[in-house]
PLY file of the C-alpha trace (Angstrom):
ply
format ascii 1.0
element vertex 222
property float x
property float y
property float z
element edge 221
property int vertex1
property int vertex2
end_header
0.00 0.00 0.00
0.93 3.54 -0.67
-0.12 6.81 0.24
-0.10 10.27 -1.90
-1.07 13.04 -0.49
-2.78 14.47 -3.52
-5.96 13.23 -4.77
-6.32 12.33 -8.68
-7.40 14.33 -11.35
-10.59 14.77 -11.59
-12.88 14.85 -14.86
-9.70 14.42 -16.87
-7.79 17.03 -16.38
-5.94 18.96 -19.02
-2.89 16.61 -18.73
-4.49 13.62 -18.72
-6.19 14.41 -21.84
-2.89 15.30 -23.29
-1.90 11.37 -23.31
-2.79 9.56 -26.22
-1.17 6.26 -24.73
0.54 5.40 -21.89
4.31 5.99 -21.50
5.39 2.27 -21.44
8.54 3.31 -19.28
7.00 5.37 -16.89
4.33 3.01 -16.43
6.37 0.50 -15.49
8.09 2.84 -13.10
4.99 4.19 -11.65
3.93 0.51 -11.05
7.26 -0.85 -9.60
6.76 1.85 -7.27
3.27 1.00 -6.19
4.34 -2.66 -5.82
7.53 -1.82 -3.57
4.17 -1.44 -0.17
6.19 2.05 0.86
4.60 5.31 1.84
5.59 7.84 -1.04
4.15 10.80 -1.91
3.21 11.62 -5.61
6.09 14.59 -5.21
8.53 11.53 -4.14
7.31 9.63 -7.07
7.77 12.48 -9.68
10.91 12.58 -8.00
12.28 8.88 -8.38
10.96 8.49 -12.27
12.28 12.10 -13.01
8.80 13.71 -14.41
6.55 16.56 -13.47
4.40 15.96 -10.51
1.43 17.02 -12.49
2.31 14.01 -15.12
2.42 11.44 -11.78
-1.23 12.44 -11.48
-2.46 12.13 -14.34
-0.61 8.59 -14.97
-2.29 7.43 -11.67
-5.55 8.73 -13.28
-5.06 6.59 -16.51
-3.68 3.41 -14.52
-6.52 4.03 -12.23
-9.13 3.83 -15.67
-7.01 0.50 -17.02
-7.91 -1.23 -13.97
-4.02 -1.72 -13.71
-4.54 0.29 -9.78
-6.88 0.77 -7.32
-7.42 3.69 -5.18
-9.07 3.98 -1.62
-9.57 6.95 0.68
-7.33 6.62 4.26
-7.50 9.32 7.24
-5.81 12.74 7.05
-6.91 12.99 3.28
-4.30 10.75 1.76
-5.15 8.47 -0.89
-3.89 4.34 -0.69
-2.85 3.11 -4.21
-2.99 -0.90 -4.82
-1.67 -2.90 -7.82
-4.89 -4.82 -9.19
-4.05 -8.46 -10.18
-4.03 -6.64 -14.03
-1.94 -3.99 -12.70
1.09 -6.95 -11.78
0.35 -8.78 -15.30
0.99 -5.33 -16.40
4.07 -5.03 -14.56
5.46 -7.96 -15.14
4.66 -7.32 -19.18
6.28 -4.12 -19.10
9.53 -5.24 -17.47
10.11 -8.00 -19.85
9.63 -5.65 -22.54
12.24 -3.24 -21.16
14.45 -6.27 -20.80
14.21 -7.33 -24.51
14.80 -3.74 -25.51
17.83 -3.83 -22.74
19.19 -6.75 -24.22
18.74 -5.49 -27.83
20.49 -2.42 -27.38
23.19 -4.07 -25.80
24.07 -6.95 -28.36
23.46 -4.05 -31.40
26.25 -1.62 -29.97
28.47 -4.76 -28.92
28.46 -5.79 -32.68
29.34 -2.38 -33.41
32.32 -1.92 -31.41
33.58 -5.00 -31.77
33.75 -4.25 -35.90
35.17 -0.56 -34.81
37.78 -2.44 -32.37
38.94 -4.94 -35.03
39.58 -2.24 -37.69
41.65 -0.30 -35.34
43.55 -2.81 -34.27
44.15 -4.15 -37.61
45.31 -0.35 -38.29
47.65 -1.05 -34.90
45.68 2.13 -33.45
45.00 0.42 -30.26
44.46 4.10 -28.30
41.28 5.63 -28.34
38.96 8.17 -26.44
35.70 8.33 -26.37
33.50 10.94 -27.32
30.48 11.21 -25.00
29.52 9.57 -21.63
26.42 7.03 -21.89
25.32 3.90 -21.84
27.45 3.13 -25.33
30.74 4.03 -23.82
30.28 1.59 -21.30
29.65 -1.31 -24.02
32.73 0.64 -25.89
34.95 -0.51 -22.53
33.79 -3.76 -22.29
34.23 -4.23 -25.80
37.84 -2.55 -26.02
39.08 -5.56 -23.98
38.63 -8.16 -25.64
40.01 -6.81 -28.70
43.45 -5.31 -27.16
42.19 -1.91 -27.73
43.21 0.97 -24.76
40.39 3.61 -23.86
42.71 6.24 -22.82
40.02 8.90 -21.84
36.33 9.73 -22.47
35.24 13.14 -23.65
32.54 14.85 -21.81
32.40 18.13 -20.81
28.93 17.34 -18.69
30.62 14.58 -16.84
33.86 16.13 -16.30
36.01 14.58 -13.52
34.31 11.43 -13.41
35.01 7.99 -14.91
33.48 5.00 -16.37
34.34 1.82 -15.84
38.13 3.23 -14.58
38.12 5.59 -17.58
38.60 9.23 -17.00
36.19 11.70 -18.37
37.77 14.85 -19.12
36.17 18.50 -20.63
37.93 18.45 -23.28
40.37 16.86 -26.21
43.01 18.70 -24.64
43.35 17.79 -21.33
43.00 13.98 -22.30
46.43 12.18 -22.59
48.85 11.93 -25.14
49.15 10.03 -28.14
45.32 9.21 -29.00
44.90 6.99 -32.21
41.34 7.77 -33.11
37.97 8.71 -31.40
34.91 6.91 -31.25
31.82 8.85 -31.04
29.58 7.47 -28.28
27.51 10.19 -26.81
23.84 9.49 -27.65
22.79 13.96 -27.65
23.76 15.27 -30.74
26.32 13.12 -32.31
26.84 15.31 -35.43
28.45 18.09 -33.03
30.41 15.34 -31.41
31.54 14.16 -34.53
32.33 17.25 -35.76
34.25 17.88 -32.91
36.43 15.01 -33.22
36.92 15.42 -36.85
38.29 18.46 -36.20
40.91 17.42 -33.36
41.89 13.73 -34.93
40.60 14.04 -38.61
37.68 12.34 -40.65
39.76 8.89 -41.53
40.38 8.67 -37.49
37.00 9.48 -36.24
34.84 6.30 -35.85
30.72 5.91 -35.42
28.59 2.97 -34.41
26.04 2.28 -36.96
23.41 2.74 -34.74
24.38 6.26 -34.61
25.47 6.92 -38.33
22.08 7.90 -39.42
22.00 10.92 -37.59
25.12 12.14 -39.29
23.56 12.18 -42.98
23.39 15.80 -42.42
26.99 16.68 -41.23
28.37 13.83 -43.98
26.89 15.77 -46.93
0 1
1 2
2 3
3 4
4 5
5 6
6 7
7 8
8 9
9 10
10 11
11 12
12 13
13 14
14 15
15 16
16 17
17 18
18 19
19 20
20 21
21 22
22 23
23 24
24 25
25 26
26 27
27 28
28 29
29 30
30 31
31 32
32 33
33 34
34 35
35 36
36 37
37 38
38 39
39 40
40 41
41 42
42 43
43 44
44 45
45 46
46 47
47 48
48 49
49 50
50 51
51 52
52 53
53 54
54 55
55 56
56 57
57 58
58 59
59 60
60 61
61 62
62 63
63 64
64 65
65 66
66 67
67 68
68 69
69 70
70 71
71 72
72 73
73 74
74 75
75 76
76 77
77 78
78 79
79 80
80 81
81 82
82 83
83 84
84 85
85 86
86 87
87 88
88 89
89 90
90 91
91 92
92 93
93 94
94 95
95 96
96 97
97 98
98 99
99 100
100 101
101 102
102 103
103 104
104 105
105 106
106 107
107 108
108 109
109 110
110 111
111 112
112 113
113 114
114 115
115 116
116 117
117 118
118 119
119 120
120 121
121 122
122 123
123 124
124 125
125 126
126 127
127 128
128 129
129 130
130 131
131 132
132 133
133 134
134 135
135 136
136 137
137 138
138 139
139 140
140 141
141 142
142 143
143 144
144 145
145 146
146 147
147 148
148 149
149 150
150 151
151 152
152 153
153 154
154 155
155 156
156 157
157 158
158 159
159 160
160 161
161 162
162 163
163 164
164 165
165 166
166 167
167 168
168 169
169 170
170 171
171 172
172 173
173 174
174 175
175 176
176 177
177 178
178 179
179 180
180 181
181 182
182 183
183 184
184 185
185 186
186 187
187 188
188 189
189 190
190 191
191 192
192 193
193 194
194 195
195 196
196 197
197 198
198 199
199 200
200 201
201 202
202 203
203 204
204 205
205 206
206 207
207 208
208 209
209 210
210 211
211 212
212 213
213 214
214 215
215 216
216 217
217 218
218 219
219 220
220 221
């Protein structure tokens, strides 16, 4: 059980009727949630799945109409939220969908690197920065090792000071170290600035792209 401390749109509500279909992923958050029995506010929810509180409300309004929650009245005008038996088949849908996707993703940018890795090394350019801290670089460093290929640095100004996966994310091309081979673009916002970016430090022949990427460069390759 879980308690919100805001009752549900009523009548509709402007938001609500701004959703066509349910978000699939913040269903399943909203949902997990529910499921975890904790007392949390809608605030704590928007919170947690990163959306506007007014959004929480109306996704409780629409999971409320699927029959996928139910809703009771408890004392100090708070509101108890319940997964129907619907709302775990729901759930439990949901998350094996994000799985598969998961999964997907993964094996389609390991594929990737591992035909950018084997090029380079063929080449003998076995040091390489990234450009662009997300979920790709840290296939890009798994992948690196098992073809003898060093990820020197990752380029990020966003991130800068962090790592990934023991990598060091720096600002910048020039504060990464010395003697860099080639880049690999793997920042998933605006990969034709990235690219260009690198192009201009390293070079087009040195500048690599996954093809899950490439077909947001058709502009900047023109």
């Amino acid at each position: 059980m879980n308690t919100l401390e805001r009752p549900l749109i009523s009548g509709g509500g402007d938001v609500a009727r701004k959703l066509p279909t349910l978000d699939g992923e913040i269903v399943r958050g909203l949902l997990d949630a529910l499921a975890e029995d904790r007392a949390k506010s809608q605030r704590g929810l928007a919170s947690e799945l990163n959306v506007a509180l007014g959004l929480v409300n109306a996704y409780l309004k629409r999971c409320v109409t699927k029959g996928l929650v139910k809703v009771s009245a408890v004392p100090a005008r708070r509101y108890a939220y319940y997964l129907t038996a619907k709302g775990f088949s729901e759930k439990a849908r949901l998350t094996t969908v994000y799985l598969s996707n998961s999964f997907a993703f993964f094996r389609e940018a390991r594929a990737d690197f591992e035909a950018i890795f084997s090029t380079l090394a063929a080449k003998q350019s076995t040091r390489v920065t990234l450009v662009g801290r997300s979920e790709l670089a840290e296939i890009a460093v798994i992948c690196a090792l098992d073809k003898n290929i060093q990820v020197v640095a990752i380029v990020d100004k966003e991130h800068a000071g962090g790592a990934v996966a023991g990598v060091p994310v720096f600002a910048d091309f020039a504060r990464c170290p010395q003697h860099i081979d080639a880049a690999v673009i793997t920042g998933l916002l605006d990969p034709d600035a990235l690219y260009l970016q690198a192009c201009n430090r390293f070079g087009k022949d040195q500048v690599f792209i996954p093809k899950m990427l490439a077909a947001t460069l058709v502009r900047t390759l023109r």
